[in-house]
PLY file of the C-alpha trace (Angstrom):
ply
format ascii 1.0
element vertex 522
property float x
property float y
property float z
element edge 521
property int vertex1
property int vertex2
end_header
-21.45 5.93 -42.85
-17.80 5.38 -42.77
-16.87 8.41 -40.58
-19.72 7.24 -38.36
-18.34 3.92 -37.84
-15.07 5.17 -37.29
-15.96 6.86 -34.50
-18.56 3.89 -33.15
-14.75 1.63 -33.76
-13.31 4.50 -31.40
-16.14 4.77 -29.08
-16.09 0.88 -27.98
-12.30 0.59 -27.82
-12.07 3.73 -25.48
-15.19 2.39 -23.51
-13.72 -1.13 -23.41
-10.12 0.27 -21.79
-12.43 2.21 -19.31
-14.91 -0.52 -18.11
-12.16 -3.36 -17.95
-9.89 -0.78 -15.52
-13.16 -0.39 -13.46
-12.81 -3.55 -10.98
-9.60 -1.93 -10.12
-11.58 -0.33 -7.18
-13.22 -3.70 -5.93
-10.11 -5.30 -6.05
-10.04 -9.01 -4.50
-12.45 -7.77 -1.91
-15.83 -9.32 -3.67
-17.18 -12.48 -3.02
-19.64 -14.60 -4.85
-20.56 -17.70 -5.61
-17.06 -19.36 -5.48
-15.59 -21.94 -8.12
-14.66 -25.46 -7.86
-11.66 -25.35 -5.21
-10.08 -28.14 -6.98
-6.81 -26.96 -8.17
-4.64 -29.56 -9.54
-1.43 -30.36 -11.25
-2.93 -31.31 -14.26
-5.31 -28.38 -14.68
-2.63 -26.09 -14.39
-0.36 -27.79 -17.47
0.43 -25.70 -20.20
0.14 -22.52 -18.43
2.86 -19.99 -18.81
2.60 -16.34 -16.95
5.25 -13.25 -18.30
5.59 -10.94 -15.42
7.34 -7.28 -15.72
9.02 -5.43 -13.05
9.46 -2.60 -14.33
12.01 0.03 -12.38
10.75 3.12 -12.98
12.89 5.99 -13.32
16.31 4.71 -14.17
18.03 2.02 -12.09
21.72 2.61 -12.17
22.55 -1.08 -12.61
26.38 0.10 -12.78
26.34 -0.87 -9.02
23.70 -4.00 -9.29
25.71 -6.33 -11.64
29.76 -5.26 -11.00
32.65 -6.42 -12.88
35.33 -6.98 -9.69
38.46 -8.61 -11.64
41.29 -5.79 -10.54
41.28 -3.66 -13.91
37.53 -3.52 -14.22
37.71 -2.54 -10.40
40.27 0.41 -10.43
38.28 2.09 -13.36
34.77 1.51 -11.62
36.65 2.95 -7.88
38.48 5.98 -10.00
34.69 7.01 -11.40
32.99 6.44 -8.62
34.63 7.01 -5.56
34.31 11.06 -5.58
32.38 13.65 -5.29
30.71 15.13 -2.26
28.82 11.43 -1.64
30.49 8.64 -3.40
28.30 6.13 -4.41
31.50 3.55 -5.51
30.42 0.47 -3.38
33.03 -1.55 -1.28
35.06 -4.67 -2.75
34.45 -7.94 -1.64
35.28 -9.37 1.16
34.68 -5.73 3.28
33.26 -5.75 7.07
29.75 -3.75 7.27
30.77 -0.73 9.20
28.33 0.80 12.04
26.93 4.57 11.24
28.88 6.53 13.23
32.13 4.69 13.29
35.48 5.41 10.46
35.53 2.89 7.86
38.73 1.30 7.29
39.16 1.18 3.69
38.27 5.06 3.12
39.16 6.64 6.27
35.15 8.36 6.32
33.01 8.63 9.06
30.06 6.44 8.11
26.92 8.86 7.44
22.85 7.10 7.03
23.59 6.52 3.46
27.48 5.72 3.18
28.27 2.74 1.13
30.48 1.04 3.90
27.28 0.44 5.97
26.55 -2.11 3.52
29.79 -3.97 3.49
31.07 -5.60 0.44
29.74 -6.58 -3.42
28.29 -9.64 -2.96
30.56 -12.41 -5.51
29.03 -14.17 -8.72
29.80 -17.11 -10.00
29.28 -17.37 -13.56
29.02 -20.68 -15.95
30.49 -19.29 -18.98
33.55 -16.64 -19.30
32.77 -13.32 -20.62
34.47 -12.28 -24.06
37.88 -9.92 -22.47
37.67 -6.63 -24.70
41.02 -5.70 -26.43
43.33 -3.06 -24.25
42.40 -4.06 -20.95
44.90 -5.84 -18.80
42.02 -8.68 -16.85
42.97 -12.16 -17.59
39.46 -12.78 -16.72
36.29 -11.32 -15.49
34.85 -11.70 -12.23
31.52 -10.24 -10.85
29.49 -9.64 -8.15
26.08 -7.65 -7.09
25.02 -5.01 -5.04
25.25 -6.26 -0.75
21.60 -5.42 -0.93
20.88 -8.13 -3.33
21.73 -10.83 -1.01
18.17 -12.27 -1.24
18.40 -13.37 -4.92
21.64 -15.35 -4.38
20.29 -18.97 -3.88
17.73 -18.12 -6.42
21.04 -17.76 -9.08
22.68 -20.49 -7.45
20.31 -22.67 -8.02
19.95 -21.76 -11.39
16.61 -19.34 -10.96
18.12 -16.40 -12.02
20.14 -15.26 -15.21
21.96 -11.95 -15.37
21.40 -10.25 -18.99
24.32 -7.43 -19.68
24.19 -3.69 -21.51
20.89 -4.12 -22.63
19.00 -1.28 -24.15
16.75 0.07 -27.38
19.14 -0.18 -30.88
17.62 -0.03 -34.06
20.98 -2.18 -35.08
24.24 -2.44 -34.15
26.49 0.28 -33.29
29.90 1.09 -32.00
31.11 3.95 -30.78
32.91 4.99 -33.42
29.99 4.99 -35.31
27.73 6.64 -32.84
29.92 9.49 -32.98
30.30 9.62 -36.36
26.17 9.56 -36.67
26.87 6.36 -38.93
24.24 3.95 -38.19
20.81 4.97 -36.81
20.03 5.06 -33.31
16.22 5.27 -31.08
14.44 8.66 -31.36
15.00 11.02 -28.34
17.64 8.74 -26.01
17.83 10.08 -22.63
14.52 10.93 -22.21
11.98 9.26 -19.23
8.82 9.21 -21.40
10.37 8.71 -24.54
12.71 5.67 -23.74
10.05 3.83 -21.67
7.58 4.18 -24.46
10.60 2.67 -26.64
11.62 -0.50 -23.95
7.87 -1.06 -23.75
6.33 -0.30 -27.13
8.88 0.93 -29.83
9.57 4.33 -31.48
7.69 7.21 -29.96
4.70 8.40 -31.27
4.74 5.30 -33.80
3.85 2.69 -31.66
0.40 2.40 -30.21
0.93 -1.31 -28.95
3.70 -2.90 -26.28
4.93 -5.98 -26.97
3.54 -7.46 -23.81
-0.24 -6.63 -24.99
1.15 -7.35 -28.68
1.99 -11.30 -27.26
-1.38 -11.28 -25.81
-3.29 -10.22 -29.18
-1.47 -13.79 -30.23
-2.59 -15.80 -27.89
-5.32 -14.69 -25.58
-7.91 -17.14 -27.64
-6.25 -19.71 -25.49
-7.67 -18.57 -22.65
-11.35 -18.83 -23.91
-13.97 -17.03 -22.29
-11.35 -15.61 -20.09
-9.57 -13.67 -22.41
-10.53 -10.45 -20.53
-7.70 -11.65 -17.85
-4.87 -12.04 -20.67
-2.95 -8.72 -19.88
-3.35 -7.79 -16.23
-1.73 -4.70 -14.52
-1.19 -4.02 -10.57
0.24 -1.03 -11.41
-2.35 1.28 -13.53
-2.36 2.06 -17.16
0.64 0.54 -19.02
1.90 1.12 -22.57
3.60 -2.39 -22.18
-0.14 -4.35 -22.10
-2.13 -2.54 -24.54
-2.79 -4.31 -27.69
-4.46 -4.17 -31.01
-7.48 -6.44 -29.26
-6.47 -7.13 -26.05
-6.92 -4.71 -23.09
-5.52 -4.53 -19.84
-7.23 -5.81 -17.11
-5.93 -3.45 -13.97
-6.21 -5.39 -10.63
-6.04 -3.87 -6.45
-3.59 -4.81 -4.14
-5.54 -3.59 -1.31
-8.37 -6.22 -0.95
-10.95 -3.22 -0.05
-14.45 -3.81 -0.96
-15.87 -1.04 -3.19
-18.47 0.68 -1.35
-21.57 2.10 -3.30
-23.43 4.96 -1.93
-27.10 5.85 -2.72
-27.34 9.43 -1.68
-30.97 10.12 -2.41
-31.79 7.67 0.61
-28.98 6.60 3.68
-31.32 3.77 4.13
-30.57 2.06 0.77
-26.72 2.34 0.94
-24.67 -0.64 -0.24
-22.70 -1.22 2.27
-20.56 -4.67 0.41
-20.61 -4.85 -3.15
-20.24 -8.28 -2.35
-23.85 -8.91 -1.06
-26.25 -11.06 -2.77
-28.46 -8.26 -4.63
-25.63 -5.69 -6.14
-24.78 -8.19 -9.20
-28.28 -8.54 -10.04
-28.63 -4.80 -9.67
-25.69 -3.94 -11.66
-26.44 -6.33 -14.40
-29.76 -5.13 -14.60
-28.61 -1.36 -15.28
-26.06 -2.47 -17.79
-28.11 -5.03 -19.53
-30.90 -2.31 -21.05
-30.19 -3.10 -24.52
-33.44 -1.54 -25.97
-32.58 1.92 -26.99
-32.41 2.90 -30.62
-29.00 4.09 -30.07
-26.39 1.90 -31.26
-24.00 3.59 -29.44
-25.83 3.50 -26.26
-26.32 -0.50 -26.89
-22.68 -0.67 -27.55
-21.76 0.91 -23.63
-24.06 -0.96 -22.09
-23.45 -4.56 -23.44
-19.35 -3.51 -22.71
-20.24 -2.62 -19.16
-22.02 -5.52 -18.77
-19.30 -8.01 -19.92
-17.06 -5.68 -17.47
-19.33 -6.53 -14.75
-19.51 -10.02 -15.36
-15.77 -10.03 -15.50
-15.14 -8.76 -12.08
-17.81 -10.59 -10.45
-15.90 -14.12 -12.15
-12.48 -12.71 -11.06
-13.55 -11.96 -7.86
-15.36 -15.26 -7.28
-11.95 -16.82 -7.05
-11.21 -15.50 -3.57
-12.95 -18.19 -2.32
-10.48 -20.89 -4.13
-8.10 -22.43 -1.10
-5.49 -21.91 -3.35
-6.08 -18.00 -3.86
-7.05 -17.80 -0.16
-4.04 -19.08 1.17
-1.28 -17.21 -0.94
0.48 -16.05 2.17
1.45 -12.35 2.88
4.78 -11.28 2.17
7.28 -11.67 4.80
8.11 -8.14 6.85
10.48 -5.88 5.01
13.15 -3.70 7.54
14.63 -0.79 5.15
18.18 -0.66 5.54
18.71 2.83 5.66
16.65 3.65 8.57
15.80 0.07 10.18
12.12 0.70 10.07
9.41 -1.83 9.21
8.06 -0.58 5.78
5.68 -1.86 3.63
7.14 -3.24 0.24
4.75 -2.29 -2.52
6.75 -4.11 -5.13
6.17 -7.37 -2.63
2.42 -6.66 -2.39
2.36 -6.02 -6.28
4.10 -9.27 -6.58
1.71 -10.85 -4.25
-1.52 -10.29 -6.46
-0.05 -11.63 -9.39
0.42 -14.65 -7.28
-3.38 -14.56 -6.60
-4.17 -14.17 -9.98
-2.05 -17.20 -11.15
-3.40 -19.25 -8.48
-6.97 -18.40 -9.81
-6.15 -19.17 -13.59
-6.79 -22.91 -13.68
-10.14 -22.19 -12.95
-10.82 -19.59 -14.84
-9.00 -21.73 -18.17
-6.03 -19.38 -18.59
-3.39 -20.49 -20.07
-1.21 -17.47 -21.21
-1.26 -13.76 -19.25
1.13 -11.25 -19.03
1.31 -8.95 -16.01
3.04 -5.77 -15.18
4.05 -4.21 -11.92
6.12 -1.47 -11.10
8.93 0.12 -8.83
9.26 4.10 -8.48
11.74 5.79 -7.01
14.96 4.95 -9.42
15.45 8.40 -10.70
18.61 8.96 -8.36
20.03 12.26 -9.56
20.81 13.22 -5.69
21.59 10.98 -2.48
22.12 7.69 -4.99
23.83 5.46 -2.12
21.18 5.85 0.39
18.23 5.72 -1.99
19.46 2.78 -3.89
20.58 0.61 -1.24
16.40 0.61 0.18
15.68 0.46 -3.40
17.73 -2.89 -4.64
16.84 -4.47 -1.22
13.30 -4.20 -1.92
13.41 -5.65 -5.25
15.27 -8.61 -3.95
13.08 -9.05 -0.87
9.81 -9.06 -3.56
11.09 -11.52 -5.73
12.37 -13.45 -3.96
9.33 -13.63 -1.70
7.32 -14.32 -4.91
9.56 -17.10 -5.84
8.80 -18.36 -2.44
5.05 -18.53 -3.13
5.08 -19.71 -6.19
7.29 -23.22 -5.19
4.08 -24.22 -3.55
0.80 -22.18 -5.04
-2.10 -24.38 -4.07
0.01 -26.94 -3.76
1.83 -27.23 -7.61
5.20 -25.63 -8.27
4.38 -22.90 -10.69
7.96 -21.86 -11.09
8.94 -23.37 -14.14
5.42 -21.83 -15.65
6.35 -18.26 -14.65
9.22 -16.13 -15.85
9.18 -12.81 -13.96
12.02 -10.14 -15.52
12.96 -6.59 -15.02
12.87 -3.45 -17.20
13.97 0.28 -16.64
13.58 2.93 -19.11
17.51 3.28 -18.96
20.65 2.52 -16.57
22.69 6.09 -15.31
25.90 7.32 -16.28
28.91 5.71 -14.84
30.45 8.85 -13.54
28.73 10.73 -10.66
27.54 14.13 -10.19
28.33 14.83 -6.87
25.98 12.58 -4.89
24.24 10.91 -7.48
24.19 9.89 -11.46
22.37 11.29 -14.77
20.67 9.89 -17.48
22.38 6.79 -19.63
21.44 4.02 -22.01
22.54 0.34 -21.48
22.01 -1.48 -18.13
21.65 -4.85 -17.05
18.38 -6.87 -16.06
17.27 -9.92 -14.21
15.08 -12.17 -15.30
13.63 -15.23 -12.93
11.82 -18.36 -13.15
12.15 -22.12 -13.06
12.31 -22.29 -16.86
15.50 -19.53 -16.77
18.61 -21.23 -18.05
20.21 -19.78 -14.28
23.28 -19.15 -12.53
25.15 -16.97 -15.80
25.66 -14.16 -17.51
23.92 -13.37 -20.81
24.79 -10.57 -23.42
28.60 -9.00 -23.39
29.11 -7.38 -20.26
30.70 -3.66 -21.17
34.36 -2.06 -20.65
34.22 0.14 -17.40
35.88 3.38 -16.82
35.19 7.01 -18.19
37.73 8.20 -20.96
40.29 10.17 -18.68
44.08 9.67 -18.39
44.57 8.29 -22.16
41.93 5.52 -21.21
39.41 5.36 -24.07
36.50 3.25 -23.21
35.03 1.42 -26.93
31.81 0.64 -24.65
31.15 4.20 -23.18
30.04 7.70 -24.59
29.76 10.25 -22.30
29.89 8.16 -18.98
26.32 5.93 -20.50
27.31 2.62 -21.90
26.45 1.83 -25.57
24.12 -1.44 -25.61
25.61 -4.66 -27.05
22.13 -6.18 -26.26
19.15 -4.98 -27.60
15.46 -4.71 -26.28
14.09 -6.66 -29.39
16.96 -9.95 -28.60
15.60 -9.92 -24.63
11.87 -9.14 -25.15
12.03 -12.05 -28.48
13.89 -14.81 -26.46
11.18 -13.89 -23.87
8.20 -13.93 -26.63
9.52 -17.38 -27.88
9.61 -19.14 -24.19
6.41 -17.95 -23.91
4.95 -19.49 -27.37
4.43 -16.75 -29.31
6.26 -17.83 -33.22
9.73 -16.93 -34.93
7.60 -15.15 -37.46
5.17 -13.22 -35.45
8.73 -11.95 -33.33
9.91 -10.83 -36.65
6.50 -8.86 -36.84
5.91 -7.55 -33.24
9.72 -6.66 -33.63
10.61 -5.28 -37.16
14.37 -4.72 -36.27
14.91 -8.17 -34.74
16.24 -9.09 -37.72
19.11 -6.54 -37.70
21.20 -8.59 -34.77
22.97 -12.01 -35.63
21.64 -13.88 -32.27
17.76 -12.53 -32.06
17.21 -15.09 -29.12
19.59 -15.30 -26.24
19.73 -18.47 -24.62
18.54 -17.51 -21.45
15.32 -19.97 -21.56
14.70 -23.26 -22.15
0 1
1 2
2 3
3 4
4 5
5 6
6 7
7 8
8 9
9 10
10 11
11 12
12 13
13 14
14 15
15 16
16 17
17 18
18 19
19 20
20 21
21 22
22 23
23 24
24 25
25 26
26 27
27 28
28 29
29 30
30 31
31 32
32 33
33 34
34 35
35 36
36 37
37 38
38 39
39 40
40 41
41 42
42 43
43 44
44 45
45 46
46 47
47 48
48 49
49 50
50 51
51 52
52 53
53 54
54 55
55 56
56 57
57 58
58 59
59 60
60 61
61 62
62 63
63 64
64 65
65 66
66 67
67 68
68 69
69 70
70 71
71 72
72 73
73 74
74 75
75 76
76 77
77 78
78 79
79 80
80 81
81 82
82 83
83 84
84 85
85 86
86 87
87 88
88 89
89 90
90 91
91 92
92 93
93 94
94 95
95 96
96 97
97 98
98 99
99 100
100 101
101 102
102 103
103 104
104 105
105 106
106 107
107 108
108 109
109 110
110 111
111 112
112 113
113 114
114 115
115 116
116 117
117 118
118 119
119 120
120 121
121 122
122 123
123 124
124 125
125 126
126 127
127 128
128 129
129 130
130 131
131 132
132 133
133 134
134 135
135 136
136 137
137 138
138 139
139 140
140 141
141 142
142 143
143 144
144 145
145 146
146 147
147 148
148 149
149 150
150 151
151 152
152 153
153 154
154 155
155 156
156 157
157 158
158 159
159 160
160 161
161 162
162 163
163 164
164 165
165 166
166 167
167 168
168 169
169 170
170 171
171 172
172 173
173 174
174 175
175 176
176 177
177 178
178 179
179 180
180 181
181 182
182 183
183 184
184 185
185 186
186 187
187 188
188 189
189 190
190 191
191 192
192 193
193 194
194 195
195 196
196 197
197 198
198 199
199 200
200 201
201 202
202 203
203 204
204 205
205 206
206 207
207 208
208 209
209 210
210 211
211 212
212 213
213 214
214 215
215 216
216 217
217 218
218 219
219 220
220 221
221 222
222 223
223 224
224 225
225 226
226 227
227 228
228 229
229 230
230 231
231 232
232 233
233 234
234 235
235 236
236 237
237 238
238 239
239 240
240 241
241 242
242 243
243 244
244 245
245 246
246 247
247 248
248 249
249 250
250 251
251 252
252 253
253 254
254 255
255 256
256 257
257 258
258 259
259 260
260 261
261 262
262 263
263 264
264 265
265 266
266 267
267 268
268 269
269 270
270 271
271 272
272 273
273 274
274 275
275 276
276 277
277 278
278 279
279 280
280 281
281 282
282 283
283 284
284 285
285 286
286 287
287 288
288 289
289 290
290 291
291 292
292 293
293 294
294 295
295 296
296 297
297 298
298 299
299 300
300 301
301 302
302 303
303 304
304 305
305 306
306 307
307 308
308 309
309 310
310 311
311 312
312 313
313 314
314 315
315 316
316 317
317 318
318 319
319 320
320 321
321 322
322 323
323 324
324 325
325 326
326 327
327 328
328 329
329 330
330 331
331 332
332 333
333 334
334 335
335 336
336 337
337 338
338 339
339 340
340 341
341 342
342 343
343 344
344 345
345 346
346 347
347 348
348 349
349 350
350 351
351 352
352 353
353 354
354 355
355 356
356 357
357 358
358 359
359 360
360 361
361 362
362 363
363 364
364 365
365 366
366 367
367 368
368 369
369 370
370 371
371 372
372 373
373 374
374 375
375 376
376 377
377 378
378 379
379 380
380 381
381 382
382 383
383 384
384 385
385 386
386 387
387 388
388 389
389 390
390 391
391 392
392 393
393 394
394 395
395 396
396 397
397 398
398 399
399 400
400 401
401 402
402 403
403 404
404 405
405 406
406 407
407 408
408 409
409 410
410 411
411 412
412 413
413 414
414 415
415 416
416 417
417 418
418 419
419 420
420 421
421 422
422 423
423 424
424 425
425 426
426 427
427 428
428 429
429 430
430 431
431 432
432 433
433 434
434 435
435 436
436 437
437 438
438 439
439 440
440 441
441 442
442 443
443 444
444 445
445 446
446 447
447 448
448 449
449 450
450 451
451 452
452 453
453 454
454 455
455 456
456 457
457 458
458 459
459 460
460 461
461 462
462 463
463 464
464 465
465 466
466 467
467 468
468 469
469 470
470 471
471 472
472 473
473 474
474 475
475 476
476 477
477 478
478 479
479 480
480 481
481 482
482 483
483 484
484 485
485 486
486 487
487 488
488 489
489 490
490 491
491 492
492 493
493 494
494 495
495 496
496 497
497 498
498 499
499 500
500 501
501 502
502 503
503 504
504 505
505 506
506 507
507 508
508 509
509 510
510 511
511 512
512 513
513 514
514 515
515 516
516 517
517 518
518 519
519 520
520 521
């Protein structure tokens, strides 16, 4: 009896993962009977939405957030401007060049992905002054991003957008010194794509089952009543970051493409729309035959039918003014080659939207998305690559910024916090045309409730060990993290509602750093 319910336990959880991923192929294309259109300020109160960008790959945020006071500078220009592309991006202040033409400051003839085509680091103002590690010779630090990033500028002016330094997975905190010396324990297998995304997203490898995103919505999907189905929502396919011990993520098209349905035994019966009037009935009829003997053939069939009912609810919402009108995002022009691409991360972006303006009527009031970026893994041709890759993830948010000021007419801003994550940052120094594997790297996270406009965490010593410099902040060109994943996801996890206590649970090693929230909400 107990083995058998073990696997019955098994069975449903596996069948529940499969049937709630199923309405990925109908996507917002179905139509039914729609909701009450009335969307109002006071039906969406007390709704807060966690969406993760996460940049798959690697981002080398060594040339997104840039220290540019003049000793940081030298050490960043002396790693970075070599090899057979250098990828060290141009100081303030510098002219775009045209391709083609010599740039001033190097003397190079400006190639498709040279760095001088994008002129200079864009400057950052920053509320507070960052701590000024012993040995250097700054007075004071000043920063700046990547030219690409231009977008996301009047979102951190206006205090949308907070800048958190070095952060990465740490059991506790360690120095150099001691990470040489193999004194104080450090994540399982760093370095490694699959290994250090499961640990950002979940924990340890091969210990964790659960990401902290699905983990917050175990917490608190009851809130969202008979709804709860829509607590952990994914553009982006299966993610280790949503699954939970009870919750399971709900994966959502971008494409808007009704499903079509095929009955090949006769061309004359072929469901054209999903959406028509008889498929629900149909569906729910097939899924609904509860009168076997076999409990585990009862089991499927009541899953797939609260699947089905699901979509058909979810999809319903299309017809809401508010979901209807969630404009498009605007055209994105790729800097490297000046053509008119689409901006998956925008689209992404764009369905979330759709989603949040659909919760007030379906009674959500806490969900947690993810959507994801490809493409950061820039071992070769980093400038170019880069440069299309930052400027799309400023166009997106900032687009979905945009939408959300006015979605259905409420500013959901303040109820959304949207924030990045990359398995790791790259090394500091290149390797020829590009950058290897690291550890700590810098993230953005965005929303109306984001204590905006600063600089969060201690921002690392730059410069490789060479010429009797010896960095305190850097092994082996990857900087050691002085923030870790626990103190960003927790200060997250509290904005969001979930308790001191439960962080302390969902993140056993919180407890192991001095400052386990950051400051960065409200």
């Amino acid at each position: 009896m107990s083995n058998q319910s073990h696997t019955r336990r098994h069975f449903l959880r596996a069948a529940g993962a499969v049937s709630l991923a199923a309405p990925a192929s109908v996507g917002f294309g179905l139509q039914l009977a729609a909701f009450s259109s009335a969307t109002s300020q006071s039906a969406a109160a007390g709704y807060r939405a966690l969406v993760c960008v996460n940049l798959g790959g690697g981002s080398d945020s060594n040339n997104m957030l840039l220290a540019t006071d003049s000793d940081s500078w030298r050490r960043y220009w002396l790693a970075r401007n070599t090899g057979n592309q250098p990828i060290a991006l141009m100081p303030p202040g510098t002219i775009q060049t045209r391709l083609g033409q010599t740039a001033g400051l190097t003397g190079r003839q400006v190639g498709i992905g040279s760095p001088e085509r994008w002129g200079g680091v864009l400057p950052l103002q920053t509320k507070t002054q960052q701590i000024i590690p012993a040995g250097t010779n700054s007075s004071g630090r000043t920063f700046a991003v990547h030219p690409m990033m231009a977008p996301l500028l009047p979102l951190y002016q206006a205090g949308r957008i907070a800048m958190v330094a070095n952060v990465g997975p740490l059991t506790e905190p360690i120095t150099k010194a001691q990470y040489l010396a193999k004194a104080r324990r450090v994540p399982q297998r760093l370095f490694s794509h699959n290994d250090q995304e499961t640990t950002w997203q979940a924990g340890p490898p091969n210990l964790v089952q659960t990401g902290w995103g699905g983990r917050f919505g175990d917490l608190l999907a009851s809130g969202n009543g008979k709804s709860a189905a829509f607590t952990a929502m994914s553009t982006s396919g299966n993610s280790v970051f949503l699954t939970g011990s009870s919750v399971m993520q709900y994966q959502i098209s971008t494409n808007g493409t009704p499903a079509v349905i095929v009955d090949g035994t006769d061309p004359t019966r072929q469901w054209r729309l999903i959406g028509s009037a008889m498929v629900p009935q149909q569906i729910l009829e097939i899924t609904q035959e509860l009168g076997s003997t076999a409990m585990m053939q009862n089991d499927y069939n009541a899953i797939m039918a609260r699947s089905a009912n699901a979509g058909f609810r979810l999809n319903a919402t299309t017809a809401l003014p508010a979901v209807r009108n969630v404009p498009a995002p605007p055209p994105y022009i790729n800097p490297v080659t000046g053509a008119v691409e689409v901006n998956s991360l925008a689209v992404q972006l764009q369905a979330v939207a759709r989603m949040i303006a659909a919760a007030p009527s379906l009674g959500l009031k806490r969900q947690v998305f993810h959507v994801s970026m490809a493409g950061h893994d820039t071992h070769d041709n980093q400038s170019a690559s880069q440069a299309n890759n930052l400027s799309k993830l400023a166009h997106a948010m900032a687009a979905f910024d945009a939408t959300l000021a006015n979605l259905g007419g409420v500013d959901m801003r303040s109820a959304v916090t949207t924030f990045t994550t990359s398995e790791f940052s790259r090394t500091f120094n290149i390797n020829g045309d590009g950058t290897d594997h690291a550890w700590g790297g810098h993230h953005i996270v965005m929303g109306g409730a984001v204590r905006g406009g600063d600089i969060y965490g201690q921002y690392p010593t730059l410069g490789v060990d060479i010429g009797g410099f010896n960095n305190p902040d850097m092994v082996q060109g990857s900087m050691i993290p002085t923030t870790s994943v626990d103190q960003y996801a927790a200060t997250l996890g509290s904005w969001f509602g979930v308790s001191n206590t439960d962080l302390q649970t969902i993140f056993p090693n919180l407890n192991n750093f001095s400052k386990p929230n950051l400051g960065f909400m409200v």
